[in-house]
Phi, psi and omega in degrees: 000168190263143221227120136315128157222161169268157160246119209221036178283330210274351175262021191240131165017294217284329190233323151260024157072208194284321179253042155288167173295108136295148207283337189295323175283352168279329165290339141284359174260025173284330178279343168296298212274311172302317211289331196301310202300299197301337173278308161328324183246349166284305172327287183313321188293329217242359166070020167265003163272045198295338169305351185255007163258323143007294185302309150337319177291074216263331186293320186282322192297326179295313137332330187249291179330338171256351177287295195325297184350292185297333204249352181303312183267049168253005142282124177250001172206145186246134174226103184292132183247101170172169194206147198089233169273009172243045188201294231275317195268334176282350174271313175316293173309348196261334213237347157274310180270350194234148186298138183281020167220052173294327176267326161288008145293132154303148187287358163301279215295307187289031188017074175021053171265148156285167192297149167240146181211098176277099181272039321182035164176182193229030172288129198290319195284349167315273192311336203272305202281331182284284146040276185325302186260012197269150165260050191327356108348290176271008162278119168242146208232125163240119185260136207231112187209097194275314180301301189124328203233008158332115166318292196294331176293271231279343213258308193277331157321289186309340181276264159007292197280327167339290173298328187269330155325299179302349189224035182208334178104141179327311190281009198232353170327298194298304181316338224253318217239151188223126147307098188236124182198181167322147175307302192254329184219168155134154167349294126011283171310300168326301168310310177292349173263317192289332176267008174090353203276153184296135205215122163245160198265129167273156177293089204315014202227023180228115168300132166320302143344345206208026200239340147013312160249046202227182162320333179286337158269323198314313195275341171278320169286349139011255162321320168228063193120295219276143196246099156336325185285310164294358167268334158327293205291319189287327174283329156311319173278008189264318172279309166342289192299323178284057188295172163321289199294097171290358180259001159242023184263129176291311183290342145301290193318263162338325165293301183338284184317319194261018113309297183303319156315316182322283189328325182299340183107358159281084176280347174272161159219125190253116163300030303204098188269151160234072163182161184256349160267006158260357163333297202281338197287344193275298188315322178267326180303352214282302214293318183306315162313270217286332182289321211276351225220359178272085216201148176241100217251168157242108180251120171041043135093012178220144202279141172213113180305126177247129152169161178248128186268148202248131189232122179242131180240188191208087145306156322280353156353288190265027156282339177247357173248320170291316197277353160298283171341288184294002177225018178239323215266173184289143184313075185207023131226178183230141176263122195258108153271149206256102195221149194232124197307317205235066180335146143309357205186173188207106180229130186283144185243137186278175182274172161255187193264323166289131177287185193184138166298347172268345187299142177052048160253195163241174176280335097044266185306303195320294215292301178320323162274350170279316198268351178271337154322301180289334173282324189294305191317304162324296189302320163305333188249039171049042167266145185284168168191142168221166185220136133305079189289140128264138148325300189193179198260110160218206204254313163309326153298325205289335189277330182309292180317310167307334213252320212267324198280345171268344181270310182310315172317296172280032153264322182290296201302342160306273188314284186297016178037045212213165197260110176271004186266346175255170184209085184269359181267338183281310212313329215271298191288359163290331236238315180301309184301312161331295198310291178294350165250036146072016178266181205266161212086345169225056145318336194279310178320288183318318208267323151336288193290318189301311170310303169330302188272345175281323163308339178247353173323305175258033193294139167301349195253017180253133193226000000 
C-alpha cells in the first residue's frame, strides 16, 4: 500500500550545517517524546481524544456515503454553510482530490455529483454574489456548527433559508438542508429535530480543527465524489504506523523537529506543497497549527507566549514571490514541503521549429526539478527544511496526512506542555462580537467595546 513517509534529513547538522538538528539532540527528546505519545493515547484511552477514533467510524462513513448516493444527483449544487474547521478541511478535500475546475464541469462529467461552494467567511458581497448563482431549487445546503450557535454560521444560514423559501416554500425548506451538529444541544439541534431535517452528529469529544474526518468534512466530499471509506482505510493505517517505536512514528518524528527547531529560534513553518492540489491542505494545516499550538501558558513558574507561526506557500508559484525570503532573509524558519511522487497526468512540452532546452521534456519533470532545486537551495544556505513524500494523491494518502499531522499537533502540544485542544484566545473576540450585536447576556461586553471605540474616535493618531 502507499505509505506518507517524512523526510527530515535537511533539518539535521550533516546538511544544514550550525542550524540544524544534532542527532545526539534528537536522541535526548526521544524520552520526552515517549512520554507525549503515551500521554496522548492515555487521553485518547479516557475518551477526550475523539479524532483518533475517527479512522474506525467505518459504519457512519458508509452511512453518510450511501445517503449522498441516493441523493445527489437530485442536486446541481452543494453549500457548505460553516467556517474554520467546519470549512477548511472540505475545501482541502475538494481541491485535493476533485478536477481543479470541478464547478465548470458538466454535470455528465461531474458523474452527476453537484457543484461545491464554500462561503467560508460573512463578507456581504461573497453571500450576495453566491445568491446570483445558485438555482435554489436545485440546491442543498449543508450547515456545520458543533456547537449549534456560530454567529457566523447561523447568520449566514438564516440569510440562506431565507432565500430558499421564497423560491422552494415554507413546507418545503427542510428537504434542502442537511444538519451536522452536536448529538443533544444548540439550535442546530433543536431545529433539527423539530423541522424533521436530516441530520448527523459531530462528536462531542472532536475539536473543530480535528473534525475532518468526521461528517463535517465526509458529507460534502460525499456528495462529490470522493469515497470516506478510503480517506478512513488511509488514516488507520496511518495510526497503525504511528506505533510505540518513536524513531519510526513519522507524527512523532516531525512533531520532534519542529519542537526543537522552534527552541533554535525557527518559529515559522512555512508549507510549501508542490502540487496545486494541495494548496488548501496548507490552508487547513495554518489553522490546525496555529489555534492549537498558540497558547499563553506558565512554563518553569514564568507566563510564556508559545506557538510556531503556520506560514502557507505554493511551488512553484512562491519561488517567484517567497523563496528570496527564505533564503536571504532571517534564519527563523523551517520549510515542510509537501511532494508528490507520482502526478496524475503528464504533459509534454512540444518542440519548435527554433530548438529550445525545454521541448519534450514534461511539465512533470519541470515542477520536480523546480521543487529539488528550491530544497538544495535552501540546504546549501543552511535553511531546515523537511518534506512529506505522497506516492501519489488519492483519498488513502490524504486521509494518512490528515491524520498523522493532527497526532503530530498532540504531540507539540504534549512537548510544549500546553492544552493543544482548546483556543481561549478566540473566545475574547467571540464574546465582544456577542456584545455588539446585541445578544442578551453580554451588555458588559457591549459597554466594554463601545467605551473603546469612543476612545479612539478623535485619536491623533489616524492620519
Amino acid at each position: 500500500m502507499s505509505s506518507v513517509r517524512v523526510d527530515f534529513s535537511n533539518c539535521m547538522s550533516e546538511f544544514a550545517g550550525g542550524h540544524g538538528i544534532d542527532s545526539a539532540e534528537l536522541e535526548s527528546l526521544y524520552p520526552k517524546l515517549s512520554a507525549a505519545h503515551e500521554a496522548v493515547h492515555q487521553k485518547k484511552a479516557q475518551g477526550s481524544l475523539g479524532f483518533m477514533e475517527l479512522p474506525y467510524k467505518t459504519e457512519e462513513a458508509k452511512k453518510i456515503s450511501g445517503y449522498a448516493k441516493k441523493q445527489k444527483a437530485k442536486f446541481d449544487d452543494f453549500v457548505v454553510i460553516g467556517i474554520g474547521g467546519s470549512a477548511l478541511g472540505n475545501i482541502a478535500l475538494q481541491t485535493a482530490l476533485n478536477h481543479p475546475y470541478w464547478n465548470l464541469l458538466s454535470k455528465k462529467q461531474r458523474k452527476n455529483c453537484p457543484r461545491l461552494f464554500v462561503p467560508d467567511n460573512v463578507d456581504p458581497e461573497l453571500l450576495k454574489s453566491l445568491l446570483d448563482v445558485l438555482n435554489m431549487k436545485k440546491t442543498v445546503f449543508n450547515v456545520i456548527s458543533k456547537s449549534g450557535t456560530t454567529s457566523e454560521c447561523l447568520a449566514n444560514f438564516f440569510i440562506l433559508k431565507n432565500a430558499l423559501i421564497k423560491k422552494v416554500g415554507i413546507k418545503k425548506w427542510q428537504e434542502h438542508i442537511i444538519i451536522s451538529t452536536d448529538e443533544k444541544k444548540g439550535y442546530l439541534r433543536e431545529l433539527a429535530d423539530k423541522e424533521n431535517i436530516v441530520s448527523f452528529t459531530i462528536p462531542a469529544n472532536v475539536g473543530g480543527r480535528f473534525s475532518v474526518l468526521s461528517p463535517v468534512g465526509l458529507i460534502s466530499a460525499s456528495f462529490c465524489g470522493i469515497r470516506p471509506e478510503k480517506l478512513l482505510e488511509g488514516a488507520r493505517y496511518m495510526d497503525r504506523k504511528c506505533g510505540s517505536d518513536i524513531v519510526k512514528n513519522p507524527a512523532a518524528i516531525y512533531a520532534a523537529i519542529q519542537y526543537l527547531m522552534y527552541w533554535k529560534g525557527k518559529k515559522i513553518n512555512v508549507m510549501m506543497p508542490y502540487s496545486q492540489a494541495l494548496k488548501d491542505v496548507s490552508d487547513w494545516f495554518r489553522q490546525l497549527w496555529a489555534e492549537s499550538l498558540g497558547k499563553k501558558t506558565n512554563l518553569k513558574n514564568d507566563v510564556v507566549n508559545l506557538g510556531p507561526t503556520p506560514v502557507k506557500a505554493l511551488g512553484v508559484t512562491d519561488q517567484h514571490s517567497q523563496v528570496q525570503l527564505y533564503i536571504e532573509g532571517p534564519y527563523d524558519k523551517v520549510v515542510t514541503f509537501l511532494s508528490v511522487e507520482k502526478y496524475g497526468t503528464t504533459v509534454t512540452v512540444p518542440a519548435t521549429k527554433a530548438r529550445h532546452y525545454l521541448e519534450k521534456h514534461t511539465l512533470n519533470e519541470l515542477i520536480k526539478s523546480e521543487e529539488e532545486a528550491t530544497r538544495t537551495a535552501l540546504t546549501k544556505q543552511s535553511r531546515p527544511n523537511c518534506t512529506i513524500i505522497f506516492p501519489e494523491i488519492s483519498e488513502y494518502t490524504i486521509g494518512q496526512v490528515f491524520y498523522m499531522l493532527e497526532l503530530a499537533t498532540a504531540y507539540m502540544g504534549e512537548l510544549f506542555e500546553i492544552n493543544a485542544f482548546d483556543q481561549p484566545g478566540v473566545e475574547l473576540g467571540k464574546v465582544l462580537t456577542y456584545g455588539l450585536m446585541g445578544r442578551d447576556g453580554f451588555e458588559k461586553e457591549k459597554k466594554e467595546i463601545k467605551e473603546f471605540l469612543i476612545s479612539k474616535k478623535n485619536s491623533k493618531y489616524i492620519v
